[in-house]
N, CA, C and O of each residue as an XYZ file, in Angstrom:
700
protein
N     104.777     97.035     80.916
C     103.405     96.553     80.904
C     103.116     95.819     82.201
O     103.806     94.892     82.625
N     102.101     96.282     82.758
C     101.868     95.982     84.537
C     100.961     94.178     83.909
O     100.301     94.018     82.882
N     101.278     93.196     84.926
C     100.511     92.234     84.811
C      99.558     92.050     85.987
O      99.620     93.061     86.686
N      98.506     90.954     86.593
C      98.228     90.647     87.093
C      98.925     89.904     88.337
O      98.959     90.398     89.464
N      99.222     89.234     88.156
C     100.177     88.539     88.883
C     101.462     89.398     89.299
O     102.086     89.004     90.284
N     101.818     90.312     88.759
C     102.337     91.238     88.611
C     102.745     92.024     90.282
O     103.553     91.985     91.210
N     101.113     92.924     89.631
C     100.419     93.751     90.527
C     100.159     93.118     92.096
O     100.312     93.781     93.123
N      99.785     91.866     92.055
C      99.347     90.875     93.195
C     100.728     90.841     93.974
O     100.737     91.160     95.163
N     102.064     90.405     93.237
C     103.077     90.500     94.128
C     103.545     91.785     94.738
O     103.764     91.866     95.946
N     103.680     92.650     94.026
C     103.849     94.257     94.244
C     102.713     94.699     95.454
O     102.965     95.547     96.310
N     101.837     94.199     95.387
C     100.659     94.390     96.451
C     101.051     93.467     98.304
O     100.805     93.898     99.430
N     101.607     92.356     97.949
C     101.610     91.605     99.164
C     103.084     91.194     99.447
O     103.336     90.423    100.372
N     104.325     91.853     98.427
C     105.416     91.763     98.722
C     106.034     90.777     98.894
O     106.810     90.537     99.818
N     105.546     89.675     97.421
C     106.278     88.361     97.596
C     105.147     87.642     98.527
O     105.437     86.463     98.323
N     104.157     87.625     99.325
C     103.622     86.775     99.372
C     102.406     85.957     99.198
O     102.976     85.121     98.497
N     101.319     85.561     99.257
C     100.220     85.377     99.082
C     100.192     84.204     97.773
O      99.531     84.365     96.747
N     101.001     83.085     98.044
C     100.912     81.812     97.251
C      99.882     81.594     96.487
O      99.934     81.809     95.277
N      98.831     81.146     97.081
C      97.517     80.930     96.189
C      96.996     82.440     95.647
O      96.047     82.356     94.867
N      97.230     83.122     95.791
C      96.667     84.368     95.554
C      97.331     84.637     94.256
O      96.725     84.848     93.206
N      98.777     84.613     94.419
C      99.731     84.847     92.875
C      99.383     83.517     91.790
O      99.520     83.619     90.571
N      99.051     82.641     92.277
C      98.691     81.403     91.658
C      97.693     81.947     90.676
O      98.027     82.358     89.564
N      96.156     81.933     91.231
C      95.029     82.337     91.058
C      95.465     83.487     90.018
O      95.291     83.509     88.799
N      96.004     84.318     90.749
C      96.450     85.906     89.883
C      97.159     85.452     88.098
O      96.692     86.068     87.140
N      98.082     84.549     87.898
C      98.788     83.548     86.787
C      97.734     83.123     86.011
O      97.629     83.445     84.828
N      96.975     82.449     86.568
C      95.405     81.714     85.654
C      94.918     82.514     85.202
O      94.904     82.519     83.972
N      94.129     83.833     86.075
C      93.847     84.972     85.467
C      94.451     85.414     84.315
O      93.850     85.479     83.242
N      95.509     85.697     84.456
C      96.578     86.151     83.113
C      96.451     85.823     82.685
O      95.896     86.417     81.760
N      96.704     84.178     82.475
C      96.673     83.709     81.073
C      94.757     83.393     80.390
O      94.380     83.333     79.220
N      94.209     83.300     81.258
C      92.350     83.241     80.881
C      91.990     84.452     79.782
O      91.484     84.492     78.660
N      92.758     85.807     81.119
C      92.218     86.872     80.459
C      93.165     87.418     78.874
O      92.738     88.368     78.218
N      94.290     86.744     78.506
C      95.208     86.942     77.212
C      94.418     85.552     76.438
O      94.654     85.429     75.237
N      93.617     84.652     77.007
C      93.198     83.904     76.036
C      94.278     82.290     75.738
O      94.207     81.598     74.722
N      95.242     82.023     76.990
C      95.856     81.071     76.676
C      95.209     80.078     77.058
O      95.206     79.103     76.306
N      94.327     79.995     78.563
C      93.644     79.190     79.251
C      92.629     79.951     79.412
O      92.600     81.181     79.445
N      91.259     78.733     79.575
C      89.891     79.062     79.673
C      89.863     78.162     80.759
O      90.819     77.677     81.365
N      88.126     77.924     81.007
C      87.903     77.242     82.427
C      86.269     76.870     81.343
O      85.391     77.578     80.851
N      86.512     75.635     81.376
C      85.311     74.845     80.535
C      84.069     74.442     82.000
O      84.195     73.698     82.973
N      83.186     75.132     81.645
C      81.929     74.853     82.770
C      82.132     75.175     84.385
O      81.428     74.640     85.241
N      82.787     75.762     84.573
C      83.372     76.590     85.640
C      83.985     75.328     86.365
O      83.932     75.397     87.593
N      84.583     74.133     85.812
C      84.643     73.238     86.442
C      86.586     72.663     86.051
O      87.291     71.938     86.753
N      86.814     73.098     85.184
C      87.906     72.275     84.512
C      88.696     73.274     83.354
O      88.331     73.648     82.239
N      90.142     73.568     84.266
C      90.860     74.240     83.039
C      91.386     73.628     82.690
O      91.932     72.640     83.181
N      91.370     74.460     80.747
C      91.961     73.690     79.536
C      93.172     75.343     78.875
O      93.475     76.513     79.113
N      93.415     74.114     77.909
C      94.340     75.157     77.343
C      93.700     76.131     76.005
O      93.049     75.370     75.289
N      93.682     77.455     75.492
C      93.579     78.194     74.902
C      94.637     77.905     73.886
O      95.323     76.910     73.653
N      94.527     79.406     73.219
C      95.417     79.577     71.928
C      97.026     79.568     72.459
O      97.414     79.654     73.624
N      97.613     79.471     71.564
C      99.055     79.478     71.691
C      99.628     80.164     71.281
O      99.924     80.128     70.087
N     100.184     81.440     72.409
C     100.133     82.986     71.993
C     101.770     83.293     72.356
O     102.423     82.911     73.328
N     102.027     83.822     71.625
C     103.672     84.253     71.622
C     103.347     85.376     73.362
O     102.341     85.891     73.850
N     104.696     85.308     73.740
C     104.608     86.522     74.939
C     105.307     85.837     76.244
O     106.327     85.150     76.186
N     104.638     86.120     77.336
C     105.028     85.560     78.628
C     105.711     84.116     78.795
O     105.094     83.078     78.554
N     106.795     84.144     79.150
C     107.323     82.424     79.239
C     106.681     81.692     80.217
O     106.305     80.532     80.049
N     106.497     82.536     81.567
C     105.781     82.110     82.329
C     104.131     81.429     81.866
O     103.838     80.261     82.123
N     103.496     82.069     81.395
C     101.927     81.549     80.736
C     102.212     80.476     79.749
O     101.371     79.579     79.808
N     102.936     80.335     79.055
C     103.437     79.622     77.901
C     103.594     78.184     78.822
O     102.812     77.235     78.769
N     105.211     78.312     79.958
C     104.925     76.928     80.705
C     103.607     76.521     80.913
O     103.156     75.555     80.296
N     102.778     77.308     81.912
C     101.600     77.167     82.593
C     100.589     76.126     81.484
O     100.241     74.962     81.686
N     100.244     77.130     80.122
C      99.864     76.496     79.138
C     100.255     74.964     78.710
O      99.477     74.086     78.338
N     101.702     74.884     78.867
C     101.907     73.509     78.787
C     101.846     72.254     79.363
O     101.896     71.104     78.927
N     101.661     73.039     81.039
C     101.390     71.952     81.939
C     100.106     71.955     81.648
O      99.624     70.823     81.653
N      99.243     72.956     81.353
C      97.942     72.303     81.393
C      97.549     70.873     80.301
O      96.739     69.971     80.515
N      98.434     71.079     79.130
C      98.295     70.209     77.883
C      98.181     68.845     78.614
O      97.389     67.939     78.875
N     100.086     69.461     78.865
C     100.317     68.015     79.159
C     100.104     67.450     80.611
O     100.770     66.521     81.070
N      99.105     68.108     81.285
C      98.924     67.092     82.172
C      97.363     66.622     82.781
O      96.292     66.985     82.294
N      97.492     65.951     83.669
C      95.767     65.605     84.229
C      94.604     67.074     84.224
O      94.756     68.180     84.741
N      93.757     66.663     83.631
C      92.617     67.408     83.549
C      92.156     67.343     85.060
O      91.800     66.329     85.661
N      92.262     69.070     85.719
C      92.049     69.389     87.133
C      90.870     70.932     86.984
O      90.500     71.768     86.160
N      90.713     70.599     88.151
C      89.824     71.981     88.347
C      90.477     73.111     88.696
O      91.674     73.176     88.975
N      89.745     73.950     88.685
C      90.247     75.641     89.118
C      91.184     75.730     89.852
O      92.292     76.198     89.591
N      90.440     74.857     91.770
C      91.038     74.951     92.308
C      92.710     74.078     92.273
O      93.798     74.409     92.745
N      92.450     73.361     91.809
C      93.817     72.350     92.028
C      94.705     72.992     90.965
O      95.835     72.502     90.991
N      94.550     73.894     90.080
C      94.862     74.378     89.020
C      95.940     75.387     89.649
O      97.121     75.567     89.354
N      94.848     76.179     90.943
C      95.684     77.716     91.609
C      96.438     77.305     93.021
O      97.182     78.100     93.594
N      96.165     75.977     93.519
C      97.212     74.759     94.297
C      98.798     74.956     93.186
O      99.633     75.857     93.266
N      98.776     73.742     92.191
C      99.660     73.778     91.516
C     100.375     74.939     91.203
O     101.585     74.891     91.423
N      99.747     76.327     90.582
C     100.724     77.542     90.361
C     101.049     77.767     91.501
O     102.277     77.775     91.586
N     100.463     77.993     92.616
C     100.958     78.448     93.867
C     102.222     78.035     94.362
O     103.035     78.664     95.040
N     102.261     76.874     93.915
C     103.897     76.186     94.008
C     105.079     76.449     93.497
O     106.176     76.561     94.044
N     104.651     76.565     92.051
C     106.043     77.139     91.411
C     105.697     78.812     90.533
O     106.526     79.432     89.868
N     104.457     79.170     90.759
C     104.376     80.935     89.845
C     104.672     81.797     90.675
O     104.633     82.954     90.257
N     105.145     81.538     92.402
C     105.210     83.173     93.141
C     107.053     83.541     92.520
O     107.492     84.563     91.992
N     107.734     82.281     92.859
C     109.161     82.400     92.677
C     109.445     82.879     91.106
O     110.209     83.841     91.027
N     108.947     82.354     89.849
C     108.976     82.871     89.051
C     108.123     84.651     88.484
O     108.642     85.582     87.868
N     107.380     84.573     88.768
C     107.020     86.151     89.395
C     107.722     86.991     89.493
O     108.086     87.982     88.861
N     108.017     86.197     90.942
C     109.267     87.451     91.482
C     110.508     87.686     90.555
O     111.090     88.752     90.351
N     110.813     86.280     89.973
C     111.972     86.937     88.962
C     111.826     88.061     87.744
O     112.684     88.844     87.336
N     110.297     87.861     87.250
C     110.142     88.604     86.434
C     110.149     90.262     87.064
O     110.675     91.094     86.325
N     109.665     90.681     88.206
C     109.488     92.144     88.825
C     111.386     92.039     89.057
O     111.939     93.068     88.669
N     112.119     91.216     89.483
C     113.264     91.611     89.993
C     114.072     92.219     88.147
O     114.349     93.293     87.614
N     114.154     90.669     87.775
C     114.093     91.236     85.873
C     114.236     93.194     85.398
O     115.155     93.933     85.044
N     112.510     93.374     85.708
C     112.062     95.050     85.393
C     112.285     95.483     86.256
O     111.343     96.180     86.635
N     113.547     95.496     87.259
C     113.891     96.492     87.977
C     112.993     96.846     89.288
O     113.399     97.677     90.100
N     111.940     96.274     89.429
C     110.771     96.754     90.344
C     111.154     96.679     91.686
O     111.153     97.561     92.545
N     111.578     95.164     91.765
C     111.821     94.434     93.271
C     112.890     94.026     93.303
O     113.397     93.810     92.203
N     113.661     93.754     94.448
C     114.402     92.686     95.023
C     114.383     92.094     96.294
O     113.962     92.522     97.368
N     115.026     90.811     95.918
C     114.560     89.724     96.800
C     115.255     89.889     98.430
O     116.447     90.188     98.503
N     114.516     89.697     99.598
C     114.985     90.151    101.271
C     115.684     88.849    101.374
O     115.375     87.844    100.734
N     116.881     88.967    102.432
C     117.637     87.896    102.963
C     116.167     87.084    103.936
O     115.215     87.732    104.370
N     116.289     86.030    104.043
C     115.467     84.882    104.540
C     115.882     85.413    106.098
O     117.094     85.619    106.028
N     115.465     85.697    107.346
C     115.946     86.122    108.398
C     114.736     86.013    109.340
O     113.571     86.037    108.943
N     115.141     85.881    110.716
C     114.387     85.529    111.861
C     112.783     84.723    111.277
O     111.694     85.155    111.653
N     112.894     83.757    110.513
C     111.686     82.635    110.339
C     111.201     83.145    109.660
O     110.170     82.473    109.616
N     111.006     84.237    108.681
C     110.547     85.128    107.692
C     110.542     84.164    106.224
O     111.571     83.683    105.749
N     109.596     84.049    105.814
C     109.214     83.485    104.559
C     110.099     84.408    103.832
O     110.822     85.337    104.193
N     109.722     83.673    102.278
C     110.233     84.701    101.108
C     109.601     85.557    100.931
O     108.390     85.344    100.872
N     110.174     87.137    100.735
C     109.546     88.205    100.736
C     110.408     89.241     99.640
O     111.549     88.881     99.351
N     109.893     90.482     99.047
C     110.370     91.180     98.568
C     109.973     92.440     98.848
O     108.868     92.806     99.251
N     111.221     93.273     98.542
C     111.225     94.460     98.623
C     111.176     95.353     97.662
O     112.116     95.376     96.867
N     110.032     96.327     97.506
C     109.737     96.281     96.140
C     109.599     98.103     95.741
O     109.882     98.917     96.620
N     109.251     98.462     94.674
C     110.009    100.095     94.617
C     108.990    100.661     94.952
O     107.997     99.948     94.810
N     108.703    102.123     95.530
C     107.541    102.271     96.110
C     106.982    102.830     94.820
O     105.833    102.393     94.770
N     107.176    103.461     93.917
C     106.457    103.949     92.785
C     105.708    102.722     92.245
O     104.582    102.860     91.767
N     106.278    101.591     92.307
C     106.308    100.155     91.130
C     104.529     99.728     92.034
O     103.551     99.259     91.451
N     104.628    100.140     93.766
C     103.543     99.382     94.564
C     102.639    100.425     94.392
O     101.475    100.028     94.346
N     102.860    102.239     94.227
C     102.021    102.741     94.206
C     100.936    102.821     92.798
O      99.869    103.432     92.847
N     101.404    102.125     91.628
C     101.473    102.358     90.242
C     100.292    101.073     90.618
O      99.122    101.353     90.355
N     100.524     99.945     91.109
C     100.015     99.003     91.333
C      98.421     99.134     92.534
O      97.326     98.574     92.500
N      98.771     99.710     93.070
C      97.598    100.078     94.018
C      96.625    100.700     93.525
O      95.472    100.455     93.882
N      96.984    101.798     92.435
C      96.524    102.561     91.650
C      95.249    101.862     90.638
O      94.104    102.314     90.621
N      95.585    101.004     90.043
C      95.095    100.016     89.476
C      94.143     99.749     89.615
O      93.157     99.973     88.913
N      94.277     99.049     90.842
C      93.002     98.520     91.524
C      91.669     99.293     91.498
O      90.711     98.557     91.737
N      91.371    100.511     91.282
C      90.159    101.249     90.671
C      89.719    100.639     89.177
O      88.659    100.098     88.862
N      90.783    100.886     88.452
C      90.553    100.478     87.569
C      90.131     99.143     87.041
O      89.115     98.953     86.372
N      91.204     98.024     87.483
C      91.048     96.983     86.998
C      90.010     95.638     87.948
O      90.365     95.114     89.004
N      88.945     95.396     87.322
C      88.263     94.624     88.235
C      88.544     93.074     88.672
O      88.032     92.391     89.559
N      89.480     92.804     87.780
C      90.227     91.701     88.224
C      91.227     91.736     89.123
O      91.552     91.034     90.080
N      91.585     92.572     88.677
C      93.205     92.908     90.005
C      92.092     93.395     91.545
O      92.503     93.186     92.687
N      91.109     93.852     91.349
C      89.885     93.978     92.558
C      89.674     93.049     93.160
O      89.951     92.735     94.318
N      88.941     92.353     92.039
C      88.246     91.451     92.696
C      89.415     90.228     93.583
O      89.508     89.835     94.745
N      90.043     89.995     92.501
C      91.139     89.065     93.551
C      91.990     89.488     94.260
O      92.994     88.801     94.447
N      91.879     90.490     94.746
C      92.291     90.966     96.051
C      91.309     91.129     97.591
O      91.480     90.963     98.799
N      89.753     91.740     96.251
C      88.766     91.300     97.421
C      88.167     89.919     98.223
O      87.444     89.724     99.200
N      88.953     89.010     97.150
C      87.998     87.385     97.852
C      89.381     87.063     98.167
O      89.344     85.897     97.774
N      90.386     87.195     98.514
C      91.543     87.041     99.137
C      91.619     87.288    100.364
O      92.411     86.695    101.097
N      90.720     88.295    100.812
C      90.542     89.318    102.025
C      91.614     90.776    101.925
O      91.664     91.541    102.888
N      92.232     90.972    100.972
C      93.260     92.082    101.031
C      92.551     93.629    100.608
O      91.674     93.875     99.780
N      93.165     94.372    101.355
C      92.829     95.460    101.265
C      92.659     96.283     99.701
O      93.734     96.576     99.178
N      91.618     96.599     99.070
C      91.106     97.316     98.045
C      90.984     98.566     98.006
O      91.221     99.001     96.879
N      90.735     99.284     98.698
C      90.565    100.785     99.424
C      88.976    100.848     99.216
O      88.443    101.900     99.568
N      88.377    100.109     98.826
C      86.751    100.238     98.887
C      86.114     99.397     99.715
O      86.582     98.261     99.646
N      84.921     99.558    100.733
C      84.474     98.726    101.404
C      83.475     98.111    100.885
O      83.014     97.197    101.569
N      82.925     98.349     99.756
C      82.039     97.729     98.459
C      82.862     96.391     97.885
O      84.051     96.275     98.184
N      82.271     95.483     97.136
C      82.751     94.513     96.817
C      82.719     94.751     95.401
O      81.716     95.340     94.999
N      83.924     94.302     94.224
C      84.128     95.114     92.850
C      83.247     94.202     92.325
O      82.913     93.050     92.602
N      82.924     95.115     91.395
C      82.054     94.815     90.133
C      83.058     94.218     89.154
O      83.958     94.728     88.487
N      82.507     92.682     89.317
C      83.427     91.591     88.295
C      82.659     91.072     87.097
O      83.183     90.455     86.170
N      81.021     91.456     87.216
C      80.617     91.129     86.049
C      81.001     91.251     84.592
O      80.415     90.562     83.756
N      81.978     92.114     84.240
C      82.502     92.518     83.460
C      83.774     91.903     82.582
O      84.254     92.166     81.479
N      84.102     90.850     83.746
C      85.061     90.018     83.911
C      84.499     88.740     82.739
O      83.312     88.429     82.832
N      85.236     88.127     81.814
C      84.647     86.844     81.537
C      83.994     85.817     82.446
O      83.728     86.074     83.621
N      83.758     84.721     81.907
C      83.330     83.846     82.611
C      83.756     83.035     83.372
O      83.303     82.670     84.457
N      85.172     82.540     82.507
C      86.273     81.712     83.051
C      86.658     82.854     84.143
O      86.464     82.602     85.333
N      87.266     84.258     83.706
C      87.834     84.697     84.898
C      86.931     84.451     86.161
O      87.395     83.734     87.047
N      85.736     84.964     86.302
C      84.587     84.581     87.614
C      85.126     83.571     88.011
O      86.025     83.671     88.847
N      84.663     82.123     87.444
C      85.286     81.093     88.091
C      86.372     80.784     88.273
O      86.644     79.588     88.374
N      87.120     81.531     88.351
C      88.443     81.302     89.422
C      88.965     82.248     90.674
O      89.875     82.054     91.480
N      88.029     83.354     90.525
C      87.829     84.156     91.482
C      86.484     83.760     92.447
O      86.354     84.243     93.572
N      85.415     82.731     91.797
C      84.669     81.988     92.658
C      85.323     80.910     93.063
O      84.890     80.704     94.197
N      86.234     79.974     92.769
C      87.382     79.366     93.253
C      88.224     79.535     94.587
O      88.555     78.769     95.492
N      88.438     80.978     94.287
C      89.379     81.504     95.215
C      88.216     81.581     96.521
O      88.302     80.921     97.556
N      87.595     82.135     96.330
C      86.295     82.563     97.304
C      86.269     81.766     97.862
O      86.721     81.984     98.986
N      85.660     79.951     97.561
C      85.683     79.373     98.149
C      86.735     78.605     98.907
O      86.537     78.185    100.047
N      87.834     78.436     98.258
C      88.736     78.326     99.268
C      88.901     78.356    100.312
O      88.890     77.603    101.286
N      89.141     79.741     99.969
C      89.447     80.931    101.344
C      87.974     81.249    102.221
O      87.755     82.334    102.761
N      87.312     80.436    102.239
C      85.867     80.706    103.306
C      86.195     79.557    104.454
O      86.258     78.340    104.283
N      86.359     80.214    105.516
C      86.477     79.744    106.516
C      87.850     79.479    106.738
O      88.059     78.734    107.695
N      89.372     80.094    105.791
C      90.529     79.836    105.618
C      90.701     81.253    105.868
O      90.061     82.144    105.310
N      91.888     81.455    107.014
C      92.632     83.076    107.094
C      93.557     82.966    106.158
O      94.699     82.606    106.444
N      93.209     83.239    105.016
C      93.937     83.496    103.818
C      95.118     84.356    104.525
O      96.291     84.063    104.753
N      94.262     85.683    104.821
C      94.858     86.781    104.652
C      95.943     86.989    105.469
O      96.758     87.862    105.171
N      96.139     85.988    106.941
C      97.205     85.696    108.443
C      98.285     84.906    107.260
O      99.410     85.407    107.229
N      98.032     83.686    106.264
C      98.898     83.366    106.129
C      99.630     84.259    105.150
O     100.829     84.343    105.415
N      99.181     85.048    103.939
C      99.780     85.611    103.253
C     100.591     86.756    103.741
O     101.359     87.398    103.025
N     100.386     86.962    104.938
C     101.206     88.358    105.736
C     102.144     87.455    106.734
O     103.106     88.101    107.149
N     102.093     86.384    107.112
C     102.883     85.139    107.407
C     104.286     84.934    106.743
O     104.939     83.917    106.979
């Protein structure tokens, strides 16, 4: 079962911090663990058997300071790319590159697993859209149709947007 966060690493090969962050919130918004109350403040959702990863996430949200979107896809960005990656290394997808000549953490990942994932991106307007306000390549020069998307999801892909305005997202995630 392809995830979001998933797909996002398989797409940028281990990198794009806030992007896999953002991509995690998504997940869990769009399974219903976390919502985003007034496009201003995520809370926690239902408490849904599945992902260990969303489950932590869920719990930090409980248990900790009531933050916004953005400080929300700050925080995952810190600790959801490394766990991520364990999960694609886990399903066989990826494995992890030796750290070499100043090279961030990166992975190397199966080409079926990135093409399966690229693929997607027609389809899924979330895995679109947060790739399009990221600045990463979509294969469309149109901007995706996210209306379709909940509400909470929007606002964290309007989150991301703003961020990344006037930020080369896209230099550091290929960084």
């Amino acid at each position: 079962m392809s995830t979001l966060r998933g797909d996002v690493m398989l797409l940028t090969h281990g990198g794009g911090g806030q992007v896999v962050g953002a991509a995690v919130l998504l997940d869990g918004v769009l399974e219903g663990s976390l919502d985003v109350l007034g496009g201003r403040r995520i809370v926690a959702g239902r408490e849904l058997p599945g992902s260990p990863l969303l489950a932590d996430v869920r719990r930090r949200v409980v248990g900790g300071p009531p933050a916004s979107p953005h400080e929300w896809i700050v925080r995952a960005a810190a600790f959801a790319p490394h766990r991520v990656a364990c999960e694609l290394i886990a399903a066989g997808v990826a494995s992890p590159l030796a750290q070499r000549f100043g090279r961030g953490f990166t992975l190397s990942v199966d080409a079926r697993a990135e093409a399966a994932a690229r693929s997607r991106i027609a389809e899924d307007p979330a895995l679109a859209g947060l790739l399009y306000v990221a600045g990463l390549p979509t294969g469309d020069p149109l901007p995706p149709a996210t209306y379709t998307l909940p509400e909470a999801a929007r606002a964290i892909l309007q989150t991301l947007r703003s961020a990344s305005a006037g930020d080369n997202l896209t230099a550091r995630i290929a960084g």
